[in-house]
NUKE-706788 format. One record per atom (N, C-alpha, C): x, y, z; residue in three letters. Coordinates in steps of 0.05 Angstrom, whole numbers, plus 5000, padded with zeros to 4 digits. Each point is the difference from the previous one (the first is absolute). Layout:
XYZala
...
END
This chain:
427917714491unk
498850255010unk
502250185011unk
502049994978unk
502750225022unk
498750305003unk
500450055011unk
499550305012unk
501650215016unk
501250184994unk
502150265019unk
498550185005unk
499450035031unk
498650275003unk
501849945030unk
498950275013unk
502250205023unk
496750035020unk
500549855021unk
497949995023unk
500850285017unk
497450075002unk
500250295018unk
501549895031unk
501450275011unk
501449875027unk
497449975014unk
500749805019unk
497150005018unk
501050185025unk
496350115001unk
499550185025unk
500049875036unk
502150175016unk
499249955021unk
497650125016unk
499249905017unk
499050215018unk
500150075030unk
499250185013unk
500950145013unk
497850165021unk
500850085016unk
497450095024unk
497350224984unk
497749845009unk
497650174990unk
499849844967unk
501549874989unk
499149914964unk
501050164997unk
502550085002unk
501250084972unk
502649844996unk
499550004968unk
502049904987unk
502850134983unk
501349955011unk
502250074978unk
501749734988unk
502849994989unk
501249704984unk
502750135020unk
500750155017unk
502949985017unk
498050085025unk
502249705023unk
500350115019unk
500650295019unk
501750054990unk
501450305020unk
497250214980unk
499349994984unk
498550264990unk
496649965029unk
499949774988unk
497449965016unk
500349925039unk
501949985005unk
501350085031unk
499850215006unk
501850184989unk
500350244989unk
497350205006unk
498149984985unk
497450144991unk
498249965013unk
499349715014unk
498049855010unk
500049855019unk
502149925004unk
500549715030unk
499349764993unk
500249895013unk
500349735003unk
497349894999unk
499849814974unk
497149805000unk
498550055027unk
501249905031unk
498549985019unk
500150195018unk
501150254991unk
499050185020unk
497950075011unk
497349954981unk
498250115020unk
498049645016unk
501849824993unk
499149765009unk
501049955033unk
498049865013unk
500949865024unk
502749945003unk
500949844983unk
501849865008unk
503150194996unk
499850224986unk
502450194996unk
501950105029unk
501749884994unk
501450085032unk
501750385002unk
498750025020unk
500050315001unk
502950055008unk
501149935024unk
502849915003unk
500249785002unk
503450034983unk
501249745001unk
502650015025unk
499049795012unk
501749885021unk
501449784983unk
503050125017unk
501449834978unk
503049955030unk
500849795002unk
503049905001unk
502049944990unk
502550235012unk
502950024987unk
501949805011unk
501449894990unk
502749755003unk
502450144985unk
502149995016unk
502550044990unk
501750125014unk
503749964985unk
501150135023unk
499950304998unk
501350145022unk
499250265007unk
501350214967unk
502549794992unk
499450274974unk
498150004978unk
498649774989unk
498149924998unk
497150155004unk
500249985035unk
496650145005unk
500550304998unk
502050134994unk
500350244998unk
500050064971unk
500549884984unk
499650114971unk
496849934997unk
498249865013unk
497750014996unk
498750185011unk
501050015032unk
498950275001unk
499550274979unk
502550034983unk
500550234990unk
498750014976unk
499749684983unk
498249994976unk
497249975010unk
498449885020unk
497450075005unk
499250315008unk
501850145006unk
499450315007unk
500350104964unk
502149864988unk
499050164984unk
498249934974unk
498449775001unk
498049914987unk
497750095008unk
500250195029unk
497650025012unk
499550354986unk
501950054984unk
498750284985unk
501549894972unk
498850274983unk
500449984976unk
502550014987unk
500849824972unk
502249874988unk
499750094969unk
501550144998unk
499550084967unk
502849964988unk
499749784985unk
502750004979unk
500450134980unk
502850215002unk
500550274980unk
500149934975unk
501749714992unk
500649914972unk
496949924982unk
499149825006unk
497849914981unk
497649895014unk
497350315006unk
497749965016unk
498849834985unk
500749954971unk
497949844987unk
500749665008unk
501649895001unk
501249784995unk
499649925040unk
501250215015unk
500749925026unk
497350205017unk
497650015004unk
498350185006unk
499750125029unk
499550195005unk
500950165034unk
497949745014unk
501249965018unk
498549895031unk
499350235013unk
497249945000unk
498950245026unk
500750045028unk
501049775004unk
499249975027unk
499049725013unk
501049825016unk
497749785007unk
497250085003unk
500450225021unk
497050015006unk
498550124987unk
500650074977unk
498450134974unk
499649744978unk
501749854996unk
499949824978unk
498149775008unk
499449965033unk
499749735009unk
497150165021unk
500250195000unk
498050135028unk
499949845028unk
502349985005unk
501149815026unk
502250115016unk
500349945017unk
501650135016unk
502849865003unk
502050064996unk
502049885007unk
502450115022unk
499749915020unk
500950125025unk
502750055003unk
500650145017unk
503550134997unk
502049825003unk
497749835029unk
502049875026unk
498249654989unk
501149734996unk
498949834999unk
497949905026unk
499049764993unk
497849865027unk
503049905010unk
501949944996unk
501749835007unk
502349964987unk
502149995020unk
503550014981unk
500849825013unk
502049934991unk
502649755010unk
502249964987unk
502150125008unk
503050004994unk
501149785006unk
501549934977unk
501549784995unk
503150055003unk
501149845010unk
503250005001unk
501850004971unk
500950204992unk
500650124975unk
502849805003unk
501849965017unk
502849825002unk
499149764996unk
498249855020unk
498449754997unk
498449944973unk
499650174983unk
498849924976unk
503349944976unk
500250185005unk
503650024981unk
501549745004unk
500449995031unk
501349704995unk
498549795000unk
497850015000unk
497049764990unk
500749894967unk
500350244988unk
499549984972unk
502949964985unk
502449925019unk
502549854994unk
500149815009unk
497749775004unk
499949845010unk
500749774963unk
501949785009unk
500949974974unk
497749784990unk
498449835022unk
498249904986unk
497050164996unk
499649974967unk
497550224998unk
497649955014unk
499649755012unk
497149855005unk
500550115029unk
502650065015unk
499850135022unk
500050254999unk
501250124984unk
499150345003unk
497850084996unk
498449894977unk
497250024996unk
498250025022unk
500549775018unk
498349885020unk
500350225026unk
503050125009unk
501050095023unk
499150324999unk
498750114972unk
500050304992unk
496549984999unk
498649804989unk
496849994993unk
499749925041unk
501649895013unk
499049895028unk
499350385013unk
501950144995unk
500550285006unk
497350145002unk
499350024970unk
497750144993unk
497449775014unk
500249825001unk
497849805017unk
499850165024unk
501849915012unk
499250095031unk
498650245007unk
501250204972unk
499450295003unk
496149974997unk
500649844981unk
496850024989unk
497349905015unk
501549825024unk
498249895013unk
499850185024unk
501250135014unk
499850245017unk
498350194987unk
500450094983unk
497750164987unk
496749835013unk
500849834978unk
496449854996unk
498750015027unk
502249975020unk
499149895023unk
497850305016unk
500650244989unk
499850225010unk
498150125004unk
497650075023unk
497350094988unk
498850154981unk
501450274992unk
500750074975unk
498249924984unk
499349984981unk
499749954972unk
502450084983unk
501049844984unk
502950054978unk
498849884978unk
499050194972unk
499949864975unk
502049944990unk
501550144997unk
503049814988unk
502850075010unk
501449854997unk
502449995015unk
502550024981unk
501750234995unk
502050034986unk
502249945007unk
501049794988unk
502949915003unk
502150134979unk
501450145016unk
502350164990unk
503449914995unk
500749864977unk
501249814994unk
503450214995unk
502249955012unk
502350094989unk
500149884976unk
502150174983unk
500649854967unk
501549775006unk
501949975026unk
501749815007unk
498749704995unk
497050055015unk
498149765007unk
498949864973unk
499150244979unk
498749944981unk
502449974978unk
503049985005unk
501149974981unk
501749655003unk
499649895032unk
501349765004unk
497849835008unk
497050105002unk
498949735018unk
497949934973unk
501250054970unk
497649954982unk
500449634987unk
498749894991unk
501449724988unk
501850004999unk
500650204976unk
502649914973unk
502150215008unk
499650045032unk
502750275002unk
501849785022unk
502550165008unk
501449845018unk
502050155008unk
501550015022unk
502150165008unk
502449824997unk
502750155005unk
502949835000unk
500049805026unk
500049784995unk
501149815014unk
502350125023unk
500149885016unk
503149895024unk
502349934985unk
502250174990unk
502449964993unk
500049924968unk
497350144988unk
499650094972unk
500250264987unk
500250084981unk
499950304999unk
498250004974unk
498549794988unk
498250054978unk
497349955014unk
497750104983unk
497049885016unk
499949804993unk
498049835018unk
498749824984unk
497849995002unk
498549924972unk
496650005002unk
498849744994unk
497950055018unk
497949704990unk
499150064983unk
499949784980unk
497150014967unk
499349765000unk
497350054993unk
498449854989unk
500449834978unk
500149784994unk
500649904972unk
499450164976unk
501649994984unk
498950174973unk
497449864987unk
496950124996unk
497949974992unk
500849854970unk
498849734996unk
499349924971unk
497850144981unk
500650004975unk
497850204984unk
497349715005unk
497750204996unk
497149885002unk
499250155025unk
496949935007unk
498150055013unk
501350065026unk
502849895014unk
500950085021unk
501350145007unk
500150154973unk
500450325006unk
498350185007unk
498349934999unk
497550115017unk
498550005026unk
501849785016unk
499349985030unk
503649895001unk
500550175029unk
502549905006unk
499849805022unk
502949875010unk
501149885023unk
500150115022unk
499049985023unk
500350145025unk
501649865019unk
502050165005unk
502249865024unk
498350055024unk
500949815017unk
499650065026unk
502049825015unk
500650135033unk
501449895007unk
499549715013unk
500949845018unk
499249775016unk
497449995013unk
499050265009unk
498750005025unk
497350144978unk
500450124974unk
497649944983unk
499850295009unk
502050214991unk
499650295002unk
501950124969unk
498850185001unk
501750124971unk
502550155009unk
502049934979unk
503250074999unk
499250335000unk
498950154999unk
498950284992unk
498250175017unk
501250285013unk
498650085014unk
496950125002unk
500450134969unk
497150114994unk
498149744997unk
500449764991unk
497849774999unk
499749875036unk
501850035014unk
499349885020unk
499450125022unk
500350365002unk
499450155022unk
497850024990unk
498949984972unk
496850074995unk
497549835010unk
500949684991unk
498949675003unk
500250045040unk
502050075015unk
499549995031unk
499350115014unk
499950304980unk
498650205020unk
497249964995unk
497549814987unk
497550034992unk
498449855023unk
502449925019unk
498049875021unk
499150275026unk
501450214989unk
498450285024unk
499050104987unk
499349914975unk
497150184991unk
500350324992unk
502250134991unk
500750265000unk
501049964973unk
500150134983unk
501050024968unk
502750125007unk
501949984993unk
503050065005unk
500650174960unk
501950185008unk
501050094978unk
502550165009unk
501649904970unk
503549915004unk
500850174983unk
502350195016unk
499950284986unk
503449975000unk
502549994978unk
502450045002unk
500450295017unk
501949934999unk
500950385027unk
501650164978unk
500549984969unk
500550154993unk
497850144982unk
497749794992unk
497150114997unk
499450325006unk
501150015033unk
498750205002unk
503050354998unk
500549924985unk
503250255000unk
498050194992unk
500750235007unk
498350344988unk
502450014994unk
498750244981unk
502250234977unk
500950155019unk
503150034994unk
501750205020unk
499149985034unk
500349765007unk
500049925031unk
501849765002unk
501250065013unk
502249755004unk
501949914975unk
501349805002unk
501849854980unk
497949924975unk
501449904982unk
497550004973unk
499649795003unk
498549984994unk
499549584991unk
502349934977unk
499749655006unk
502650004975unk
497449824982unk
497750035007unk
498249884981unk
498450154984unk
498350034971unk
499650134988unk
496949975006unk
499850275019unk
498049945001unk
497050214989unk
497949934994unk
497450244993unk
499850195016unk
499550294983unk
499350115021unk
498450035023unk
500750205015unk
498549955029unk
496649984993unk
499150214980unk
496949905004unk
498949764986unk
501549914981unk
499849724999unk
500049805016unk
501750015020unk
501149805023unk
498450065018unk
497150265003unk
499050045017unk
496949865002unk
499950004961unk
497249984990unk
500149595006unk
502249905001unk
500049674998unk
500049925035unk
500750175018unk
500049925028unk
497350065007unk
498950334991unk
497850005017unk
498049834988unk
500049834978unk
497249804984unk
500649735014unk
501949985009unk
500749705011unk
499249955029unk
501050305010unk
498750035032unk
498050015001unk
498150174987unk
497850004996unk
497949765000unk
501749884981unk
497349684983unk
500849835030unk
503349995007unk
499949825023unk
499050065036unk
498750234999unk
498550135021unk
497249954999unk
500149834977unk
497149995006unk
497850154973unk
501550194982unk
498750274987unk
499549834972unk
498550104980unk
499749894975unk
501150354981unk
501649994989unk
500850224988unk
498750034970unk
499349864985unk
499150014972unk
498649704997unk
497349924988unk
500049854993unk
498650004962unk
499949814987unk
500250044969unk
497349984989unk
499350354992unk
497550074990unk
498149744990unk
501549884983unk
499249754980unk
498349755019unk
501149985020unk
499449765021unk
497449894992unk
499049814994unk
498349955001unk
498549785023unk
498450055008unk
499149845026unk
500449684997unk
500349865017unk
500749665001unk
500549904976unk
502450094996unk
501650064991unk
503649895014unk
501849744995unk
502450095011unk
502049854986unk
502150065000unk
502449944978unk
501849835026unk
500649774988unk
501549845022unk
503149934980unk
502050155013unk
502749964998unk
501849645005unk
500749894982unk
500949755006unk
503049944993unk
501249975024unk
503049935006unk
502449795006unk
500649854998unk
500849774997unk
502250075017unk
501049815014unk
503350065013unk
500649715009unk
502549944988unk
500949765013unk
501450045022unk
499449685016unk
500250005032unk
503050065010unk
502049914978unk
502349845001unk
502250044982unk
502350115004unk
502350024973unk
500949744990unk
498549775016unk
501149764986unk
498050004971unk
503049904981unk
498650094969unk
498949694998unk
500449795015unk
497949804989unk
498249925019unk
499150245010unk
497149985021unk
497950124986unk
498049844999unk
496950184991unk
498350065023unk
501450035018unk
497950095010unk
500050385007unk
496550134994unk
500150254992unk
497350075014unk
499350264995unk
497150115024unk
499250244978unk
497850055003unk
498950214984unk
499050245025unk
500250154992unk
497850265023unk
499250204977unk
497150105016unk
498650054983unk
499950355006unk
500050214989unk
498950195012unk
497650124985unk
498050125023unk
496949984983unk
500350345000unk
499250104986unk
500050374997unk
496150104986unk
498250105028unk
497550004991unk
499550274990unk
497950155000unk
499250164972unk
500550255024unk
500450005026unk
500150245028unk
503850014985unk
500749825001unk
503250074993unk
501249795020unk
498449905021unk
501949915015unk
501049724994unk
501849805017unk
501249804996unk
499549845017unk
499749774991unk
500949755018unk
502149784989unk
501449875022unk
502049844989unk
499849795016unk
500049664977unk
499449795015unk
501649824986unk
501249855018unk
502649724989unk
498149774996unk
500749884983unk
498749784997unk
501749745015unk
500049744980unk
500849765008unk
503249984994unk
501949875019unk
502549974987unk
500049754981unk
501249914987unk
499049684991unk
502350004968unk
500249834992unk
501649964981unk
500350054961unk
499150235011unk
497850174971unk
501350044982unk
502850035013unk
503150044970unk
500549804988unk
500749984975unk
499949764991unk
503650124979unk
501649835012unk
503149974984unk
500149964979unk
498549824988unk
499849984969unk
498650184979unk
497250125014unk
500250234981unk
500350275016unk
501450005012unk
500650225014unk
497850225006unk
498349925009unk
497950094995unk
498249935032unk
497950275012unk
500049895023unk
495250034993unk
499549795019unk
497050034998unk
497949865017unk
499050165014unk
497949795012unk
497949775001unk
499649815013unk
498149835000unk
497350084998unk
498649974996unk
496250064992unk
499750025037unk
500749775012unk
500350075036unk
500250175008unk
502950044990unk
501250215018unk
498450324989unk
499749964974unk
499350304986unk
497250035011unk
498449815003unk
497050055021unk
499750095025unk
503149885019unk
500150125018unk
501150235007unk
501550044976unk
500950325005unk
497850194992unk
497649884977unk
498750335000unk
497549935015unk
500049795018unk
498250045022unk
500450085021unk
502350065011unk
501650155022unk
500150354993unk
500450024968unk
500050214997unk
496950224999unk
498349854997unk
497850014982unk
497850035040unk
501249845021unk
499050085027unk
501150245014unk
503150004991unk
500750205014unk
499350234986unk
498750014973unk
499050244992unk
497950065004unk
497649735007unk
497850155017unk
500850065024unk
501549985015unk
500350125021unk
501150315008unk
501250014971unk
500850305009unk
498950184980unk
498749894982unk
498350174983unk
497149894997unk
499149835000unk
498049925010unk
497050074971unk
501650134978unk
497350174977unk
500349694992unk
498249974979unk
499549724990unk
501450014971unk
501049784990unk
502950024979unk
498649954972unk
500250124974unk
498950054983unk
501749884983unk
503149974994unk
502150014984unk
502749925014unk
501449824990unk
503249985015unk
501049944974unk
502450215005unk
502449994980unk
502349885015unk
501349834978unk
501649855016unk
502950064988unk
502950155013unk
501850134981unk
502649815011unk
501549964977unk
502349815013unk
502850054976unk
501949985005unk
502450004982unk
500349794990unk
499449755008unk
500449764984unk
497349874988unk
499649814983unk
497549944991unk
498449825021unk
497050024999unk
498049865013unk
499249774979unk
501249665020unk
499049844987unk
496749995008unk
499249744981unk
497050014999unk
499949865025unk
501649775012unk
498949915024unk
500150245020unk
502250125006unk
500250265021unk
496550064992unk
499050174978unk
497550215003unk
497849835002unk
500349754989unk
497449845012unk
499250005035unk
502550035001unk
499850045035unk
499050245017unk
501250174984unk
499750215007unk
496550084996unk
499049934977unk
498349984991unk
497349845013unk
500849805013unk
498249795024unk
499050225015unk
502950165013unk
499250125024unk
499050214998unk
499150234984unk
499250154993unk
496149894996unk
497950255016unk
498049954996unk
498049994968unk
499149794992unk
498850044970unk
499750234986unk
498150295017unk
500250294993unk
502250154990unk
502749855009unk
502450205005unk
501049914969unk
500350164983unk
502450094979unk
502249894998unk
501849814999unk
503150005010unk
502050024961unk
501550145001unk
501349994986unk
503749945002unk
501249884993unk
503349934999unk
501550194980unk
501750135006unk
501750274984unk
502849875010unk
501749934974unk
502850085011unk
501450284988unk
501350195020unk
500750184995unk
502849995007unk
500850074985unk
503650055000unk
501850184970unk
502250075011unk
501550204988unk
501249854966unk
499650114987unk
501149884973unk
501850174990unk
502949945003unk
501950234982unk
500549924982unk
498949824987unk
500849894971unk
497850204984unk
498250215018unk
498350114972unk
501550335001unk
500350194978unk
499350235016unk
498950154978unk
498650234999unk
498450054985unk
500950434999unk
500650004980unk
501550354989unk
496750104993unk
501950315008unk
497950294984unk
502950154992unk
498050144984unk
501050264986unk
502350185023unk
501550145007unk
500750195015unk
502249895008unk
501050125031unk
501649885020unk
498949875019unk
497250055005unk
498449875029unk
499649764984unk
499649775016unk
499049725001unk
496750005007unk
499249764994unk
496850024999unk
499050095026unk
496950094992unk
499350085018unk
499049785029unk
500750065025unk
498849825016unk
497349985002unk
498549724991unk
497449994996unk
499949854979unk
501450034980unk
500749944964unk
499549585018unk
497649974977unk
498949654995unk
499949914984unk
502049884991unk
499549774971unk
498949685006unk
497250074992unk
497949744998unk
501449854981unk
501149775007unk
500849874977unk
498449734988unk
498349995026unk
498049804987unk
497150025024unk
498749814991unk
498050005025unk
500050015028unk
502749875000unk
500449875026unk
502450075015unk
502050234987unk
502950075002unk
500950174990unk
500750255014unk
500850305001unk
501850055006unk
501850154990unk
501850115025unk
499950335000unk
500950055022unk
499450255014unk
502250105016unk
500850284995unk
501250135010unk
500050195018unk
500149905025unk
499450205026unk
503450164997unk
501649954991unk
503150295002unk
499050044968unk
500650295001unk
500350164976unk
499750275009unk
500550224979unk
499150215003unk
497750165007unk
500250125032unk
497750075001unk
499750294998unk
497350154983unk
499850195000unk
498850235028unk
499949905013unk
498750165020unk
503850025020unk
502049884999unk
501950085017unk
501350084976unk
499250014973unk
501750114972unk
503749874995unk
499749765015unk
503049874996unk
498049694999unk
503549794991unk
498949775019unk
502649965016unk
499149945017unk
501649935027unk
502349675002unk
500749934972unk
501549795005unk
502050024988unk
501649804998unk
503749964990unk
499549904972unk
498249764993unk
499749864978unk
497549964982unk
500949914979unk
496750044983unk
498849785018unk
497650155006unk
497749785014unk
498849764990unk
500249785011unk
499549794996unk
497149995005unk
497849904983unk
497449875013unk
500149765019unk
496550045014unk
500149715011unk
497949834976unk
500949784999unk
498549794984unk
497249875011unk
497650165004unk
497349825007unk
499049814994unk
499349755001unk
499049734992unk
496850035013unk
498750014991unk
497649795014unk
499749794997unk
501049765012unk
500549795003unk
497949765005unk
498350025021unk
497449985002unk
498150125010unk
497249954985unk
497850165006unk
499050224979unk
498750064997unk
499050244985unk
499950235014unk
502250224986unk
500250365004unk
499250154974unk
499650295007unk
500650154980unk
503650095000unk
501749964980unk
502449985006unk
501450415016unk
497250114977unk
500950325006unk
499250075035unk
498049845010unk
498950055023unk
502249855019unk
501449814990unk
502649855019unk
501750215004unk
501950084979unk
501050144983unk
500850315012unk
497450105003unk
498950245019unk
501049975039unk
498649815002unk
499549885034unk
503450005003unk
501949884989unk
502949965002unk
501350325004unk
498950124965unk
500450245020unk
499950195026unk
497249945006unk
499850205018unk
500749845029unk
500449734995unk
501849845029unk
503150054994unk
501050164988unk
502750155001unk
499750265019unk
497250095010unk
500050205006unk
499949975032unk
499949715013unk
498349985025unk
503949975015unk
502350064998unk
502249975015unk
499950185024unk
499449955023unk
498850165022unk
503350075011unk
502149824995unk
502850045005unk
501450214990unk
498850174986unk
501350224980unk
498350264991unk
500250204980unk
498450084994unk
500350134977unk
498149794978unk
501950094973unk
497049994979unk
500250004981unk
498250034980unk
498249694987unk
503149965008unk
500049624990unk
502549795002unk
498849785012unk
502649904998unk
499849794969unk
501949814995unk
500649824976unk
498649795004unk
499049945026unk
498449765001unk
498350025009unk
497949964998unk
497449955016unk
500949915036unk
499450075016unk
499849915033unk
500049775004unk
497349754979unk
499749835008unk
503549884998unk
501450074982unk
502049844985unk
503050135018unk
499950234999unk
502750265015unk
500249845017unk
499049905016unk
500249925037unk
500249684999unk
499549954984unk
499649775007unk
503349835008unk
501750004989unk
501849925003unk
500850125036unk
499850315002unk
500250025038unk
498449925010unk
497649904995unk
498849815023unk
500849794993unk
499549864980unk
501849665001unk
502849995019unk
501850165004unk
501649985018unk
499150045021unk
498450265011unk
500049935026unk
498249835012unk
498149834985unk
499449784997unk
500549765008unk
501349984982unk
501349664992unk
502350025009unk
502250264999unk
502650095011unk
499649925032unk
498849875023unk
499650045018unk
497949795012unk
500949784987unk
498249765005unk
499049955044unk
502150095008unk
500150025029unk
497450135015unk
499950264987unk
497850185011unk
497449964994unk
498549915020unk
497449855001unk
497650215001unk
500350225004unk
497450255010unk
501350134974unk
498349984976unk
499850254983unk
497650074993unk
499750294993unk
498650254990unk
499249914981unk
496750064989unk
498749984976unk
500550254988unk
500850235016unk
499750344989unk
502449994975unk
499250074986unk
502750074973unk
502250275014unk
499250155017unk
501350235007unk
502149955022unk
499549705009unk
502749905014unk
502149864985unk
499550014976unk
502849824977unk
500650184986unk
499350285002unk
501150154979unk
503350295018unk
END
């Protein structure tokens, strides 16, 4: 039954029902899904971290996100920002709920510290303390901005490292080089002795979830304006670009729902599945899965399952027990009545590596008789690529049914509504399986698309992967990256 046809982009929507297929148009025109809802936060109270040159370039980019941004070169491609309080109908205040300056000398010589597991630890302790003075505050603070020098984000990452004591070359930690098979699809997570990640963004995220505040980690050269100060030496989007991805992040992590996807259909939820091993030892199996659930409102939840010895060295290949897989989607499957509470109609289940039959039997136990469950592996195939006529590459949307049960689909290509496509290389599809259960493959097919659209971290038309699949690898780290930290967040808007 091969078949090529081009799926319409899917529609968002937006305050009052309306729909458009881009974010910024329907921000833009209409506001935010929950503006005229309860729960829409009118101001956002928000907390600044960093050192003083730092909180001063934010001063200067939140004053000027707080009016309008029009990029001269290409309105089509990079579209004007209104304004926060036009795009979001929220207030975003001059002066924060709360600041705290950091020792700009004390971070510099932190981050020459020659062992990485201590610099990591001595620069994320920084931003701790900061963060717990906040929480502590009567205040209300929806989220808390951590304002990162490039210094910090360029020595406290895994695989970076500064010059040694009486060296003059770097040196870096790596990870063993990945064997081909299935474990290229979930990686190795370092951590240090004490069961914290070598890496600042996985471990200031995983410690700060015990004050309950969503934190978001902003480089300090992020925020450079045109013709103010020294240039960046980084290449970066223009300013209303860089305006339209901060205010959607602040926003979703304040509490706000900015777009959710026309299509949604009620009980209804797509659960993301991620694999990460515990351990760089290459002849250890032992590995953890976490799950993230994404419901038909848009929102997220994220839940770790069992650690246990799921990797297997000989076929390189990692998978759960019928046990363990029952107890993970019964953990998932409570904590979704609890925060959504509609009654579940359908679960799609999306993963990069394949679902054996013992794993979905499990999965399958725990799921109520009524409920739907279907198994999808979704992942990138550059062994296919598929030509048109012209210079543009296919269109994004373009689906080749290649059989009943297995499509692939191209979320990058040419899109006609920004009249370019926005990449370096011919676009690769992702390869859909329905693996187990009975779908319609065009109705899978579809849903993948329009879960390219739910990246609350950005604000773009589409990303290459579906959400359930994009993230999954940053939450498996700060996850599993962080075996130490005992208080984590079910909210998806604290791992992103």
């Amino acid at each position: 039954m091969e078949q090529l046809l081009v799926l319409d982009e899917p529609l968002l929507e937006f305050a009052h029902g309306q729909k458009v297929p881009r974010p910024h148009d329907g921000l833009a025109m209409f506001g935010p899904y929950d503006s005229d809802l309860p729960s829409h936060p009118a101001i956002i109270s928000y907390g600044v971290i960093g050192t003083p040159q730092s909180l001063k370039a934010f001063e200067s980019f939140s004053a000027r996100i707080r009016c309008p941004i029009v990029d001269q070169e290409n309105q089509v491609l990079w579209p004007p920002f209104p304004g926060f309080d036009v795009a979001f109908q929220s207030l975003l205040p001059p002066q924060p709920t709360a600041r705290c300056i950091l020792d700009a000398e004390m971070l510099t010589a932190e981050c020459k510290y020659a062992d990485p597991l201590a610099r990591v630890a001595a620069v994320v302790e920084r931003y701790l303390q900061a963060i717990e003075v906040m929480a502590k505050r009567d205040e209300q603070i929806h989220v808390i901005i951590c304002l990162v020098p490039d210094e910090v984000y360029t020595s406290c990452r895994s695989l970076s490292g500064t010059p040694r004591a009486g060296h003059g070359r770097v040196s870096r930690r790596r990870t063993p080089t990945t064997p081909t098979g299935q474990l290229q699809l979930f990686q190795s997570i370092e951590t240090d002795e004490y069961g914290l990640s070598p890496d600042f963004r996985r471990q200031l995220k995983a410690r700060a979830m015990k004050f309950g505040i969503p934190i978001q980690i902003i480089r300090e050269s992020t925020l450079c304006l045109p013709n103010i100060g020294p240039p960046s030496a980084r290449r970066l989007t223009p300013l209303s670009d860089r305006a339209w991805k901060l205010g959607v992040a602040l926003y979703y992590k304040a509490g706000g729902k900015p777009w959710r996807l026309a299509s949604a259909r009620p009980g209804v939820c797509y659960i993301g599945l991620a694999y990460k091993r515990t351990t760089i030892d290459v002849c250890s199996n032992t590995a953890c899965c976490a799950a993230q659930v994404f419901l038909d409102s848009g929102d997220g939840i994220v839940f770790m399952g069992q650690v246990g010895p799921w990797y297997s060295p000989r076929n390189k290949e990692c998978h759960l027990s019928a046990d363990a897989a029952y107890d993970l989607m019964s953990g998932v499957l409570e904590t979704y009545s609890e925060m959504e509470g509609q009654p579940l109609t359908e679960v799609f289940l999306h993963c990069r590596s394949s679902i054996s039959e013992e794993e979905f039997q499990g999965f399958r136990k725990a799921c109520p008789e009524r409920v739907k469950l279907v198994g999808i592996r979704v992942k990138q195939e550059p062994e296919i690529r598929l030509y048109r006529e012209g210079c543009w590459p296919v269109l994004r949307g373009t689906l080749w049914l290649s059989s009943a049960r297995e499509a692939y689909l191209w979320t990058h290509g040419y899109k006609p509504c920004l009249q370019t496509y926005d990449g370096l290389e011919v676009p690769v599809p992702l390869r859909i399986t329905i693996q187990h259960g009975d779908a319609d493959p065009i109705q899978v097919a579809s849903d993948i698309l329009g879960l390219t659209k739910l990246n609350y971290n950005s604000c773009i038309l589409g990303d290459a992967q579906p959400v359930t699949i994009r993230f999954s690898d940053a939450v498996g780290d700060v996850l599993v990256g962080n075996p130490a930290v005992n208080k984590r967040s079910h909210k998806f808007k604290f791992y992103i």
